[in-house]
Legacy VTK file of the C-alpha trace (Angstrom):
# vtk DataFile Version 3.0
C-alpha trace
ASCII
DATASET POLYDATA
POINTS 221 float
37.547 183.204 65.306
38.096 183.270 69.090
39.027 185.768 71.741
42.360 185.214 73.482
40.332 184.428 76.602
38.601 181.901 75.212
41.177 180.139 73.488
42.979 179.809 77.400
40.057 178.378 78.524
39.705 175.691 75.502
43.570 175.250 76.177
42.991 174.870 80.023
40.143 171.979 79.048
42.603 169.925 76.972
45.286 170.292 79.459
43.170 168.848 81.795
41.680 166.288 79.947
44.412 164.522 79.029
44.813 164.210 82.824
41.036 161.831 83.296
38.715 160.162 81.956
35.487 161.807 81.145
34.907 164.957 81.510
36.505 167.512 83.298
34.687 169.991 86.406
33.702 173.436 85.833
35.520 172.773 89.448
38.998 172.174 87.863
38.845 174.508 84.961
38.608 177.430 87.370
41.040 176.164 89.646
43.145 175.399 86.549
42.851 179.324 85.510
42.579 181.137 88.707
39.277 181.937 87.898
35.660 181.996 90.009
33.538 178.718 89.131
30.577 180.927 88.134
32.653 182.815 85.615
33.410 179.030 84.327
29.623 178.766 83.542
29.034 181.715 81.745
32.624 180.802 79.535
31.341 176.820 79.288
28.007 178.422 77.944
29.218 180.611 75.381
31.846 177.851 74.371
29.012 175.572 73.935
27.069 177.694 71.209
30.600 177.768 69.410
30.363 174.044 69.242
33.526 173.460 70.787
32.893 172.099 73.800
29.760 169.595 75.479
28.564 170.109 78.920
26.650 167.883 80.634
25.256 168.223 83.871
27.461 166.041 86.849
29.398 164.778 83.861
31.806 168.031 83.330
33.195 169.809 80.083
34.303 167.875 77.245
35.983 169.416 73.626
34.482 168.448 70.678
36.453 167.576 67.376
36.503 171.303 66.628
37.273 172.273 70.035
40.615 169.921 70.398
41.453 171.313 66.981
41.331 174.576 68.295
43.018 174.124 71.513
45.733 171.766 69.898
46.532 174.806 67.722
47.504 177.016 70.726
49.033 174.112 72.527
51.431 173.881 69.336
51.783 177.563 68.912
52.919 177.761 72.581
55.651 175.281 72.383
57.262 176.040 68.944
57.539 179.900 70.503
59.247 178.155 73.320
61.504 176.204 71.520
62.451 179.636 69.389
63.334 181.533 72.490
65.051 178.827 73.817
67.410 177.678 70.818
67.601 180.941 68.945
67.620 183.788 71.185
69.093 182.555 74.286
66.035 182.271 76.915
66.296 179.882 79.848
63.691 177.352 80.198
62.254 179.269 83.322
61.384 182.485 80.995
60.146 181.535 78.470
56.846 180.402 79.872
54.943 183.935 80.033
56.214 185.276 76.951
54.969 182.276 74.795
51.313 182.669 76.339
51.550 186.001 74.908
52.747 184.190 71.387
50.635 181.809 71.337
47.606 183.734 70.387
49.078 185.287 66.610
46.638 183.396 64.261
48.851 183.396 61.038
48.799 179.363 60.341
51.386 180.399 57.746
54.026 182.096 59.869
53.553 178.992 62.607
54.229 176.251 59.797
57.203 178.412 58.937
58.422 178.773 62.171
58.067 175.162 62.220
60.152 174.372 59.529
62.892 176.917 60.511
63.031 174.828 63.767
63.764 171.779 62.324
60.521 170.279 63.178
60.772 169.685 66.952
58.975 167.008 68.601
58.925 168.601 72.202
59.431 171.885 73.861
62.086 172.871 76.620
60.060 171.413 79.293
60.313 167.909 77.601
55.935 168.406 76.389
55.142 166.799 73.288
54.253 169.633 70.723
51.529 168.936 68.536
51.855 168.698 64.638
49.867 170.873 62.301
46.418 167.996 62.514
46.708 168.604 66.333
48.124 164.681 66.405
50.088 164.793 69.577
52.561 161.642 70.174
52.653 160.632 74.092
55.846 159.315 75.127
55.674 156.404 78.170
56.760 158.113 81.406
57.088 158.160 85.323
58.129 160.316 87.691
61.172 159.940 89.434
59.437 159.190 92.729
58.216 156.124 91.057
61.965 154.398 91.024
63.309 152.282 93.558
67.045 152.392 94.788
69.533 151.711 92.112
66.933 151.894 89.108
68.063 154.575 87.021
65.960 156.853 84.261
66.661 159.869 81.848
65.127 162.979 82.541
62.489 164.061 79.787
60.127 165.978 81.560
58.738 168.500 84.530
54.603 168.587 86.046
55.827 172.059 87.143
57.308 174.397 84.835
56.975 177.687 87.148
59.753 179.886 87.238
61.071 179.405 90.285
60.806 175.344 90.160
63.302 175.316 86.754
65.660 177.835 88.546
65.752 175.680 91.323
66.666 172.545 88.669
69.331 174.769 87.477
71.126 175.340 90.117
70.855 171.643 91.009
72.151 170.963 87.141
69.156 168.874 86.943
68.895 169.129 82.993
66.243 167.563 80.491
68.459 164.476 79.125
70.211 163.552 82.197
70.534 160.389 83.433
69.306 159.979 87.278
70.179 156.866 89.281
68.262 156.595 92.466
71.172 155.781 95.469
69.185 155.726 98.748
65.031 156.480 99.442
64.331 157.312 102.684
61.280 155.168 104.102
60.309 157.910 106.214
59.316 160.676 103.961
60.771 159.162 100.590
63.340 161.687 100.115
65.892 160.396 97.539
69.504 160.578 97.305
70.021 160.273 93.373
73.131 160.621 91.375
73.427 162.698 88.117
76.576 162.256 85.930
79.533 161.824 88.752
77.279 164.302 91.543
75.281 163.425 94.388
72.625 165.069 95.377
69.377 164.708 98.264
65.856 165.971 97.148
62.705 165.988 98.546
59.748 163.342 97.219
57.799 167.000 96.571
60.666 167.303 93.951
60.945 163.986 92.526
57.177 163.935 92.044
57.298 166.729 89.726
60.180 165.159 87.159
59.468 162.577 84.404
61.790 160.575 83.134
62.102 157.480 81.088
63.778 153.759 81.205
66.982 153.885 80.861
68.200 150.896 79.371
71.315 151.613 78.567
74.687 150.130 80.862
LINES 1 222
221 0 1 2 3 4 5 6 7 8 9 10 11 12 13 14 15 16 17 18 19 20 21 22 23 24 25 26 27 28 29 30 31 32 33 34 35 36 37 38 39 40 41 42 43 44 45 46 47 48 49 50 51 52 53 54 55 56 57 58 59 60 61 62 63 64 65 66 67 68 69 70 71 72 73 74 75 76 77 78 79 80 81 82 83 84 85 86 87 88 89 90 91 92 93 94 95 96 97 98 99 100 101 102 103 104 105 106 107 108 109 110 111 112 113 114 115 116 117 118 119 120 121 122 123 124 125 126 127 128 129 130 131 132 133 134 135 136 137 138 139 140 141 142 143 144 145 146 147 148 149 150 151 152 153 154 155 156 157 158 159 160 161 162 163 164 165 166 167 168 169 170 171 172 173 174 175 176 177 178 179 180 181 182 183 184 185 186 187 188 189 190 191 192 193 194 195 196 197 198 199 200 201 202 203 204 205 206 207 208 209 210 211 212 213 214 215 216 217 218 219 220
């Protein structure tokens, strides 16, 4: 069994190795959990006599076969609750965030595989993440981000890097939606702002924006 805290930081580590190659800084994990670098250490250390993760000296933090077993668990846990709150009791995307880190930490395998099921068996969570299946397989879906596109390439929405509160409220009021097709009009050469359009509305957005939505070809006409 693990504590809550270490299960965030085994959850942190594959979070933020699926961003390199290699392994991943004592550095990163404690900027990744708001944590000091020293407290890192003593976490890495303990971590390490679970078996979970390797550490090698000037080569990072690494999970082991148990450790991304462990961490894909909670990654899964996390989403499914989000999906839950979202379809079945109303939650915006920008809520639900805080609440499923709370979730995400019952260790009943039975009532996750139910919840599961009662779900329908969904694929990816409000914020357009890929949720893992009950082996921890995770299926990676080709993507960009929207500051990627040039003027008149188009893409559907499937995804956000930042899924803070206050960055999905902002989407909402823009009626920037997972699912929605985005067609760039105009990119300014001088800070790559974008003028995009979404369904029959214009809008302008920053290149701070764009760089923090994923979408996908859209190959449709």
């Amino acid at each position: 069994m693990f504590t809550l805290s270490e299960e965030n930081y085994l959850k942190a580590i594959y979070h933020l190795e699926l961003g390199t190659e290699g392994g991943v800084s004592t550095n990163a994990i404690a900027e990744k959990l708001a944590t000091k670098a020293s407290s890192v250490t003593d976490m890495v250390k303990k971590l390490s006599e679970k078996e979970v993760v390797l550490y090698k000296k000037y080569k990072g933090v690494t999970l082991t076969v148990l450790g991304k077993t462990v961490a894909a668990s909670v990654v899964r846990k996390h989403r499914l609750w989000e999906v839950f709150l979202v379809e079945k009791l109303n939650f915006s995307w920008h809520e639900v965030h805080e609440v499923a880190e709370q979730l995400e930490h019952i260790k009943s395998a039975k009532l996750i595989n139910q919840l599961d099921r009662f779900l329908g068996f969904p694929t990816h969570d409000p914020h357009g993440d890929p949720i893992p299946d009950k082996d921890g397989n995770l299926k990676i879906v080709a993507k960009s981000l929207l500051s990627t596109l040039s003027k008149n390439e188009s893409g559907i929405c499937i995804g956000v890097d930042d899924s803070s509160s206050g960055f999905l409220q902002f989407l909402d009021k823009k009626g920037i939606t997972l699912g929605k097709k985005i067609t760039i009009l105009d990119k300014e050469d001088f800070d790559d702002s974008l003028s995009i359009l979404i369904g029959d509305k214009k809008l302008s957005i920053s290149n701070k924006i764009a760089s923090n939505l994923y979408i996908r070809a859209h190959t449709g006409q």
